[in-house]
C-alpha positions as CSV (number, residue, x, y, z in Angstrom):
1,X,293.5,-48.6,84.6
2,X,291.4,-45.2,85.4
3,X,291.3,-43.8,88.2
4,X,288.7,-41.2,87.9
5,X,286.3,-40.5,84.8
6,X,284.1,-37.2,84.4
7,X,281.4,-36.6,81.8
8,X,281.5,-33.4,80.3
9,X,278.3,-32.4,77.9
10,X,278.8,-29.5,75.7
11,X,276.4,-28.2,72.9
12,X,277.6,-26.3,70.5
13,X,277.6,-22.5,69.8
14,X,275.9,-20.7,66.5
15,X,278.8,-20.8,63.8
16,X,279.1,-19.4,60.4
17,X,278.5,-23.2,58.8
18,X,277.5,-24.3,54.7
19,X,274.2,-23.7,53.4
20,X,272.1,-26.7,54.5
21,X,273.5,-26.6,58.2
22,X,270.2,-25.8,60.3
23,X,271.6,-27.0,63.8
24,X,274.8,-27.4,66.3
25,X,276.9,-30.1,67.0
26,X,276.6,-31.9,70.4
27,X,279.6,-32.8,71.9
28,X,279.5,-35.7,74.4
29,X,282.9,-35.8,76.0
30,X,284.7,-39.0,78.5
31,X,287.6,-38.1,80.0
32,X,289.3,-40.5,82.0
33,X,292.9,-39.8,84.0
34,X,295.4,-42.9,84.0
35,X,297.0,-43.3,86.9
36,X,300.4,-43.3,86.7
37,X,301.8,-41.6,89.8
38,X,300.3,-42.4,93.3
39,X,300.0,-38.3,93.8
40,X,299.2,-36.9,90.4
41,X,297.0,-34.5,90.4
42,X,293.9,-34.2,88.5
43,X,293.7,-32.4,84.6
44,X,292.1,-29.1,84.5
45,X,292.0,-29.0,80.3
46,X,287.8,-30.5,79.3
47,X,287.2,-30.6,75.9
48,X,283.6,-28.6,75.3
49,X,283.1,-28.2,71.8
50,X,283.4,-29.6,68.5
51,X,282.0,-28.2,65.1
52,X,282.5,-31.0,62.3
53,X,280.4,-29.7,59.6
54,X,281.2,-26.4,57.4
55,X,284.9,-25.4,56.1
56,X,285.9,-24.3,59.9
57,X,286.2,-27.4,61.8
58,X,287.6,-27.1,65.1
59,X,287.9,-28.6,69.1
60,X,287.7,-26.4,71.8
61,X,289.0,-26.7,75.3
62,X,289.0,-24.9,78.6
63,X,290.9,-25.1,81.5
64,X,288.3,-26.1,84.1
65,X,290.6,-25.5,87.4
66,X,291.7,-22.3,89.5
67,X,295.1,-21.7,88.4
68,X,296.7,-21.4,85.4
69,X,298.4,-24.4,83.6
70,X,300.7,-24.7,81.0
71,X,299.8,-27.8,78.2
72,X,302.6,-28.9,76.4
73,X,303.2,-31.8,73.7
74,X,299.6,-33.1,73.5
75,X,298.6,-35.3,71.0
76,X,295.4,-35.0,69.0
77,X,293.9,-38.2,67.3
78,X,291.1,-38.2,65.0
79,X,288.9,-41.5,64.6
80,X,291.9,-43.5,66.0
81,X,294.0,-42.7,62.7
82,X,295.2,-39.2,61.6
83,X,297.5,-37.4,64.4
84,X,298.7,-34.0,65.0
85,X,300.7,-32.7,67.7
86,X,299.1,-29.5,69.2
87,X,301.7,-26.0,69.8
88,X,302.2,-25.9,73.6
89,X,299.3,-23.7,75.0
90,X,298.5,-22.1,78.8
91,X,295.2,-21.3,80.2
92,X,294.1,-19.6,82.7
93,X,291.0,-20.6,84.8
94,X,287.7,-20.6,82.3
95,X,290.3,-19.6,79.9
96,X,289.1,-21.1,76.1
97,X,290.8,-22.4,73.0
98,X,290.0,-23.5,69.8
99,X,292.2,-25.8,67.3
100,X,291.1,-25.3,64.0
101,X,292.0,-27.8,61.5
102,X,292.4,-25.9,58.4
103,X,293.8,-22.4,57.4
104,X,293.8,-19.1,59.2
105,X,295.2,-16.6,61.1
106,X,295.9,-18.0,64.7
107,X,295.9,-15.5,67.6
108,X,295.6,-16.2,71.9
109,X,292.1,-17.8,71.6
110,X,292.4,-19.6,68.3
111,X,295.1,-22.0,66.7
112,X,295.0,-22.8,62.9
113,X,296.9,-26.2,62.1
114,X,297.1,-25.6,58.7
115,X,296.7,-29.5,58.3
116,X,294.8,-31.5,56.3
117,X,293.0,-33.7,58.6
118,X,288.8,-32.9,59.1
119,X,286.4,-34.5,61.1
120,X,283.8,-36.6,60.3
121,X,280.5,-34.7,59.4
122,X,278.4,-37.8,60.9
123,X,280.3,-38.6,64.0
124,X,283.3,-40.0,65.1
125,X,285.9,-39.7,68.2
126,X,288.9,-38.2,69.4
127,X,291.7,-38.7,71.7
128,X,293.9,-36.7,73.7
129,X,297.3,-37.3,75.4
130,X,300.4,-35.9,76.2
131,X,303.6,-36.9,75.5
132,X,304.7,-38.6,79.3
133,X,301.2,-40.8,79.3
134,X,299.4,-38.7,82.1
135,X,296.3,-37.6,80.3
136,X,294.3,-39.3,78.3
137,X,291.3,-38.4,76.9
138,X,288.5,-39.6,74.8
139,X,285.4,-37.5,73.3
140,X,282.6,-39.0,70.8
141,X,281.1,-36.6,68.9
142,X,278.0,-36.6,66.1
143,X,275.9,-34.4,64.3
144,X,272.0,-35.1,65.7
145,X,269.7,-36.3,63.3
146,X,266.9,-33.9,61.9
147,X,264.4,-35.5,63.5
148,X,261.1,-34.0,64.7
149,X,261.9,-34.7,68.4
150,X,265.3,-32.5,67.9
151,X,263.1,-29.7,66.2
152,X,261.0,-30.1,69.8
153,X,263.6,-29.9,72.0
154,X,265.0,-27.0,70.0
155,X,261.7,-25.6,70.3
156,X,261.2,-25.7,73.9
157,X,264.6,-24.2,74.4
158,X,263.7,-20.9,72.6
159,X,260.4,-21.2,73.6
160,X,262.1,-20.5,77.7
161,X,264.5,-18.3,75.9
162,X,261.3,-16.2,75.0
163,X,262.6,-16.4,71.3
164,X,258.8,-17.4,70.2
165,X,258.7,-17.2,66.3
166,X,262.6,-19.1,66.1
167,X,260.4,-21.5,68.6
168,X,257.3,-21.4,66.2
169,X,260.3,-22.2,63.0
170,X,261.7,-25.1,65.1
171,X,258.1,-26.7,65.4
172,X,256.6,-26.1,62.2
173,X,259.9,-28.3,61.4
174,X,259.1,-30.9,63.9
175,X,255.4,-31.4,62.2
176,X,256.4,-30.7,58.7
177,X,258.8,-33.6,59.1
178,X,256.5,-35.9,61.7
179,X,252.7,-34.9,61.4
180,X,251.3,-37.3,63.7
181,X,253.8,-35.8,66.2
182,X,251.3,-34.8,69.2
183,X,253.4,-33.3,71.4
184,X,255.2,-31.2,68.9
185,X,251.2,-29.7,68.1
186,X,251.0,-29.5,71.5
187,X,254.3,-27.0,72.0
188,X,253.2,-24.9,69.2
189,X,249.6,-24.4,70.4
190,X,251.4,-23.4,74.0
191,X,253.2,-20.5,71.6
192,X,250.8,-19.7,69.6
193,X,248.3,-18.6,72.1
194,X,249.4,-17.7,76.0
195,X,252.9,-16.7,74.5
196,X,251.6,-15.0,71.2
197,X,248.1,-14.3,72.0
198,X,247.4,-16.3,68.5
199,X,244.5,-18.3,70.0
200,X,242.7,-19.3,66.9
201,X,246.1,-20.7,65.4
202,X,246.6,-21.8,68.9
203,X,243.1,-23.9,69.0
204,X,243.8,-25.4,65.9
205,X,247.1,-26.7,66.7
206,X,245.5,-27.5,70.3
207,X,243.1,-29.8,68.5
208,X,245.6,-31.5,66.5
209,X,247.4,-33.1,69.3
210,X,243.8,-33.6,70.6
211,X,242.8,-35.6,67.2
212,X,246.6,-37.8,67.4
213,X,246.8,-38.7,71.3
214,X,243.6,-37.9,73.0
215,X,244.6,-39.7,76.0
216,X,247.0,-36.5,77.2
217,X,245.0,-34.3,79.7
218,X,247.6,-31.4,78.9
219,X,246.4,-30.8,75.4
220,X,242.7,-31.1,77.0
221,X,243.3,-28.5,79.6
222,X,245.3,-26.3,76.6
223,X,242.1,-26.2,75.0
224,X,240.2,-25.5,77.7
225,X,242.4,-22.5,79.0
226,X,242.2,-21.4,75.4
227,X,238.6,-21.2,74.5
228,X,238.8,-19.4,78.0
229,X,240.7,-16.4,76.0
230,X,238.1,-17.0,73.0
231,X,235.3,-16.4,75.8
232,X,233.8,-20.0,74.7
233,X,233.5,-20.3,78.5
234,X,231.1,-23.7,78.0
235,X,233.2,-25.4,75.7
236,X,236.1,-24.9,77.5
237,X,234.3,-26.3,81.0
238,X,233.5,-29.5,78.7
239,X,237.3,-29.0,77.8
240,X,238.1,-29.5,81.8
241,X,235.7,-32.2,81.9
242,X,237.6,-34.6,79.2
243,X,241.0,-33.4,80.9
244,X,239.3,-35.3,84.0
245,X,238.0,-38.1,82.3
246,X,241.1,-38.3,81.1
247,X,242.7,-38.4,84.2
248,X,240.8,-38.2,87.0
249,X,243.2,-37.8,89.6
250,X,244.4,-34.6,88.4
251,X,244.1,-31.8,90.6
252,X,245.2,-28.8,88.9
253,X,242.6,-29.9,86.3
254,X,239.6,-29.6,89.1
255,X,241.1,-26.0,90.2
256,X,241.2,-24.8,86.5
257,X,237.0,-26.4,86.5
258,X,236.0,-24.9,90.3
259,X,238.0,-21.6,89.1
260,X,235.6,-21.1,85.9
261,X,232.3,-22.8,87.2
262,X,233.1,-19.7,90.0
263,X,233.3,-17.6,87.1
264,X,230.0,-18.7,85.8
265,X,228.6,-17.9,88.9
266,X,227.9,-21.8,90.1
267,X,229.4,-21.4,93.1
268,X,228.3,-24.7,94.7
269,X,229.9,-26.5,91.7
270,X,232.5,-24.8,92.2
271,X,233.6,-25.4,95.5
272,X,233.1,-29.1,95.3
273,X,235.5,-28.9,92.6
274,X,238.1,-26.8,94.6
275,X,237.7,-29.2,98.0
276,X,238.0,-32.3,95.2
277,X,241.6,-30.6,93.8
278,X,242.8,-30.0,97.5
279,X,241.9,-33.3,98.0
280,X,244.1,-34.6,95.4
281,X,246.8,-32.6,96.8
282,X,246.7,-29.5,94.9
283,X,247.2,-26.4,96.8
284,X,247.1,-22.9,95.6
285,X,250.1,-21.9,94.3
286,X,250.2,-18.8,96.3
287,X,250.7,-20.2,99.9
288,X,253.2,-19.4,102.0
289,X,253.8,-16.0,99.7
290,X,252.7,-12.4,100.0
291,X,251.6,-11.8,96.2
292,X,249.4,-9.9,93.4
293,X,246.3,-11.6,93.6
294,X,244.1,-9.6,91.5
295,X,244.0,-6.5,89.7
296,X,241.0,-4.6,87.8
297,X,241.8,-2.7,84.7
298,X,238.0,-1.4,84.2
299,X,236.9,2.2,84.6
300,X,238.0,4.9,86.0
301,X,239.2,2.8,89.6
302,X,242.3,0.4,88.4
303,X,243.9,-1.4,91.1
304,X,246.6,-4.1,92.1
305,X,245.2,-6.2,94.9
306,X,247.7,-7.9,97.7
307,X,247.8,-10.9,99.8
308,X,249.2,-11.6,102.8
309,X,249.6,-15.7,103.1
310,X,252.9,-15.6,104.9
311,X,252.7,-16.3,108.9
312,X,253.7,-12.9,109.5
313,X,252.5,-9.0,108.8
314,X,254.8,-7.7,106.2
315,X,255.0,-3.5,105.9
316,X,254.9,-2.4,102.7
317,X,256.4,0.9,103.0
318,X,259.1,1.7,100.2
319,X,257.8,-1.5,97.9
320,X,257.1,-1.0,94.3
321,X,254.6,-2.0,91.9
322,X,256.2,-1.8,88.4
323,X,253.4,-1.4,85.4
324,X,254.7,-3.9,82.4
325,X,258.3,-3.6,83.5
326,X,258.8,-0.1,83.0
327,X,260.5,2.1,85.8
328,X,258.8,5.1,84.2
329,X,255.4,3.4,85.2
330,X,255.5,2.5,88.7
331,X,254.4,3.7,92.2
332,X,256.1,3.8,95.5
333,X,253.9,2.2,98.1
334,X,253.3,4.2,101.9
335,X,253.7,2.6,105.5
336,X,251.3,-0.1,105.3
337,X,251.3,-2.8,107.5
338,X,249.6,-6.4,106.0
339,X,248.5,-8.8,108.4
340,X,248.7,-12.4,107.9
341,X,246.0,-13.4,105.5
342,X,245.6,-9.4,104.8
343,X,244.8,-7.8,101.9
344,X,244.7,-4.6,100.6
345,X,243.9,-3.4,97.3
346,X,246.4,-0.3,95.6
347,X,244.3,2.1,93.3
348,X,246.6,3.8,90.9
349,X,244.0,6.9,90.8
350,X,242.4,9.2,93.4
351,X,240.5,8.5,96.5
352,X,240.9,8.1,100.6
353,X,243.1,5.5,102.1
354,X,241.3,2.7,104.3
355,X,241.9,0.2,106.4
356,X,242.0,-2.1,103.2
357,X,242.5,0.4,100.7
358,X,245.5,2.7,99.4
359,X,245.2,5.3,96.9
360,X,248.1,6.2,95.0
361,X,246.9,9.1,93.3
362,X,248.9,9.1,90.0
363,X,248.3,9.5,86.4
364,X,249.6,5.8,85.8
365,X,246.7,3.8,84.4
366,X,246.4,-0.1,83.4
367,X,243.7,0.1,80.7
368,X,244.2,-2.1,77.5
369,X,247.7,-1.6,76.8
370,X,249.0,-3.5,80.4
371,X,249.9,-6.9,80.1
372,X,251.7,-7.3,83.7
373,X,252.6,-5.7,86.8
374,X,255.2,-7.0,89.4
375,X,255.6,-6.1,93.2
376,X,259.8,-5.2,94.7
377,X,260.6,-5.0,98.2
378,X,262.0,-2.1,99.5
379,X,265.6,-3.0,98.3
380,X,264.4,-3.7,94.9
381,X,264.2,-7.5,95.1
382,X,261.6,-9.1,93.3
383,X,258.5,-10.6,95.3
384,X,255.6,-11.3,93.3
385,X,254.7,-11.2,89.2
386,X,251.4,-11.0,87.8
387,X,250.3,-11.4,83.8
388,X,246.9,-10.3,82.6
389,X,244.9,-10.4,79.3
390,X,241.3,-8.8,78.8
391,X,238.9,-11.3,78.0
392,X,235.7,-10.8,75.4
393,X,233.3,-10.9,78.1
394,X,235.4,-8.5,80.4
395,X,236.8,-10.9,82.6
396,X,240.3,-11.2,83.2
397,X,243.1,-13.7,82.5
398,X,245.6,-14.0,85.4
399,X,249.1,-15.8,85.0
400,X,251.4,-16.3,87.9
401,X,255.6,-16.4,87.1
402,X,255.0,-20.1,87.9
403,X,252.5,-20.5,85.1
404,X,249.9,-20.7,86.9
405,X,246.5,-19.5,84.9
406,X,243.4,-18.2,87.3
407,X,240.5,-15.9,85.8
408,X,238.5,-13.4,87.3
409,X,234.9,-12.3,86.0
């Protein structure tokens, strides 16, 4: 009987492998403790990785606990049939080590058995025990099939990684191997343009998923934020409008419609479709926050605007707005003191300060070259993120850390 059994998931780390290898090894590890002693205590030693493709096969394992242990006699068995008794081995805690099956030079963090056993490339198991019977282990392992949802997943991994044309690779993969993948057009229009700034690439793509599952709102509200960036401001309300048709109970959908009929001056329109969104439940991302709200990047007058939405006044004295995240390129804000729903606006340049205005009066200046600014406290944590992009008809993109998209004309 068991007394105890822990998963342990462990993906594998980029190795040298044979031409043809494109991806890792997932490891998917049970380990079970028999109970053989009323107080035994609990292994430390998890098995985390396995590589079975490629002349280097190995098994690594850690020692998961807070002191250092000493592993001696254990038994390794592959696919229930060839065995090999490991040297005696001692870890300290998040200490690593890796068995390798064939030939090599072994040193403290890697053991070569010099043995002819290997692992399965397709999959297979392994056990582990040591020579009294108190630890027993068993991990399945298997290579993941080059599918186009793997290439996805992959994708959206580098893709948060901010590793955008490995991303771009791993989903021109997913629709070179499934076309009528949707979602994998989908991914890659999301790179292509607010990642890349690609946006006719990005529309096209957009409009593939459209054309394979026009039923997902996402790809419609894609499209929409995209022929935004394209200044196709009419196509991309009709974009909104399918998003809603789509699903009409979608209230980020109505914010993104009231936020560009605003910008096309229908204010009336718009604020039906604002109350509509709030009435779904969708708030503004920015309550309860003090944060950028808007910035201007025309002219000779560039500013960073701030909001107060917290209960209480905030000063700002000592806080820093950083220009794109560059030190060099950032201003020290005075004693300012913003009252709940406050705001005041910073202008980079010359002028007189106001009750609602600061002036900075530096040489710093947004223009087309920007892309962001950020706002620290006064012990240099981070409070509030703001991207921007230039749009053909002069408005201005705004996106929030949360990925939140606004516009301003």
């Amino acid at each position: 009987m068991y007394e105890k059994v822990e998963l342990f998931v462990a993906a594998c780390r980029p190795q040298k492998l044979n031409a043809g290898v494109k991806f890792g090894i997932v490891l998917m590890a049970l380990a079970a403790l028999c109970t053989c002693a009323v107080s035994q205590e609990d292994t430390t030693l998890a098995l985390t990785n396995v590589i079975s493709v490629g002349e280097d096969e190995f098994i690594e394992m850690a020692n998961d606990g807070n002191e250092t242990e000493a592993f001696e006699g254990l038994t390794l068995t592959i696919d229930g049939a060839e065995s090999v008794v490991l040297p005696n081995f001692t870890l300290s805690p998040g200490e690593r080590i890796r068995f390798h099956l064939g030939e090599g030079e072994s040193n403290e963090t890697d053991v070569f058995l010099k043995s002819d056993l290997s692992l399965d490339d397709v999959g297979g198991d392994l056990t582990l025990k040591d020579s009294s019977g108190t630890l027993d282990k068993f991990a399945a392992y298997w290579t993941p099939e080059e599918t186009s949802e793997y290439w996805i997943e992959k994708g959206r991994q580098l893709k948060s990684a901010e590793s955008y044309e490995d991303a771009l690779d791993a989903l021109n993969n997913a629709t070179d191997i499934d076309p009528q993948n949707a979602m994998a057009w989908l991914y890659k229009a999301q790179i292509l343009g607010p990642s890349s700034g690609r946006y006719n690439e990005s529309l096209e793509a957009c409009e593939n998923a459209i054309e394979i599952d026009p039923e997902n709102p996402e790809s419609w509200l894609l499209k929409g934020l995209i022929l935004m960036n394209l200044g196709r401001d009419e196509e991309a309300l009709a974009a909104f409008d399918e998003a809603i048709e789509v699903d009409p109970e979608s209230g980020y959908a109505w914010y993104l419609k009231g936020g560009l009929l605003q910008r096309l001056g229908r204010g009336s329109e718009a604020e039906e479709a604002f109350t509509r969104a709030e009435e779904l439940g969708f708030t503004s991302p920015l309550a309860g926050m003090l944060a950028i709200t808007n910035i201007s990047v025309e002219d000779e007058d560039e500013f960073v605007e701030i909001s107060n939405y917290l209960e209480e006044a905030k000063n700002l004295g000592g806080w820093t707005l950083v220009i794109d995240g560059d030190e060099t390129r950032s201003v020290i804000l005075p004693e300012y003191n913003l009252e709940p729903a406050g705001i005041v606006r910073v202008h980079l340049g010359e002028g007189e300060d106001s009750k609602g205005d600061l002036f900075m009066n530096s040489s710093i200046a947004l223009n087309d070259t920007a892309t962001n600014v950020s706002l620290r406290d006064e012990s240099g944590e981070f409070v509030s993120f703001l991207g921007f992009e230039t749009l053909p008809d002069g408005g201005v993109m705004l996106r929030r850390s949360g990925g939140e998209v606004e516009w301003r004309g």
